[in-house]
N, C-alpha and C positions, 0 to 999 in steps of 0.2 A: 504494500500500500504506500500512497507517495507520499511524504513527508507532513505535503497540507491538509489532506485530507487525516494522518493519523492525529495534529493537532487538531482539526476540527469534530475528529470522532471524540480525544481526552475531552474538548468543553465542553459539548454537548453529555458525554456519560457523568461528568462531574455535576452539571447542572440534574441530572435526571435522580442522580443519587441525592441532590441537595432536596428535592421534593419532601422530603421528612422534614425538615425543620421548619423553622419559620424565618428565619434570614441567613442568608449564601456570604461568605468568605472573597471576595471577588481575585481575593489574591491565590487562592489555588487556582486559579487559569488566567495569571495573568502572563505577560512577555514573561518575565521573568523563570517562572516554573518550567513554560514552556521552553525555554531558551531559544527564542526568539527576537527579531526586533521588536519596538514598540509599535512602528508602523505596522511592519506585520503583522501584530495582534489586531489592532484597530482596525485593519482588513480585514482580516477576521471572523471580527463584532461586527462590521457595516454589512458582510456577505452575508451573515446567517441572519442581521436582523431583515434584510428585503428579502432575503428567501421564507422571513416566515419559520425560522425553526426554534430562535429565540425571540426574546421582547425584555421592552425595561432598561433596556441602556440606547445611548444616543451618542454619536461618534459624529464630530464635526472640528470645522477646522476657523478660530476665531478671526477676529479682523488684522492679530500679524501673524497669521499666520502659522499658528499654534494649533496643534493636535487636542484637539479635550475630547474628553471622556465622561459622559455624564451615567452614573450607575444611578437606576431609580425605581432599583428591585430585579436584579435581572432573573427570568426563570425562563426554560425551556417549554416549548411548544406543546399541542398534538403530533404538529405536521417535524417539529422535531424527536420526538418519541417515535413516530414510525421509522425516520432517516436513520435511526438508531438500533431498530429491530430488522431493518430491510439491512444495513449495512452489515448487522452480524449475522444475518444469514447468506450472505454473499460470502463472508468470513468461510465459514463452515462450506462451504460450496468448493471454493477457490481449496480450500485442505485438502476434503477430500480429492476433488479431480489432482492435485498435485501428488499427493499418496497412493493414489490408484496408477497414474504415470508413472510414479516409479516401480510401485508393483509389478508392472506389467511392462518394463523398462523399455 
């Protein structure tokens, strides 16, 4: 899996996990954890929130020009919840036909 996509699987499964409590950590997925830039985190956060898999945060760029982050609850989706069940079952897909390939060398 390519490197963007396995950080946008960690937010999305950390967000899914956060579902239990009643307020989310923003610092376990941020650049940082992820070891990422900051930009690229903020890409990110603006990808998933127009696709609709999260919400609650807002990523915009002030008048010099500055990166801000506004967190205003972030939680994951429906339409992120299935991104996250359809993705682990491609998981399991991708295994086995790789396991069966080699089986059958």
């Amino acid at each position: 899996m390519n490197d963007n996509f396995k950080c946008i699987y960690k937010i999305l499964k950390a967000l899914e996990k956060a579902m239990d409590y009643s307020e989310f950590d923003i610092s376990q997925i941020d650049h940082t954890k992820l070891e990422i830039s900051r930009e690229r985190w903020a890409r990110y956060m603006e990808m998933l929130v127009d696709s609709g898999y999260i919400k609650g945060i807002r990523v915009y760029t002030d008048c010099t020009d500055e990166l801000c982050i506004d967190n205003e609850g972030i939680r994951i989706t429906l339409k992120g919840l299935e991104y996250l069940t359809e993705n682990s079952i491609m998981q399991r897909m991708y295994k086995a036909a790789t396991g069966l390939k080699e089986l059958v060398g």
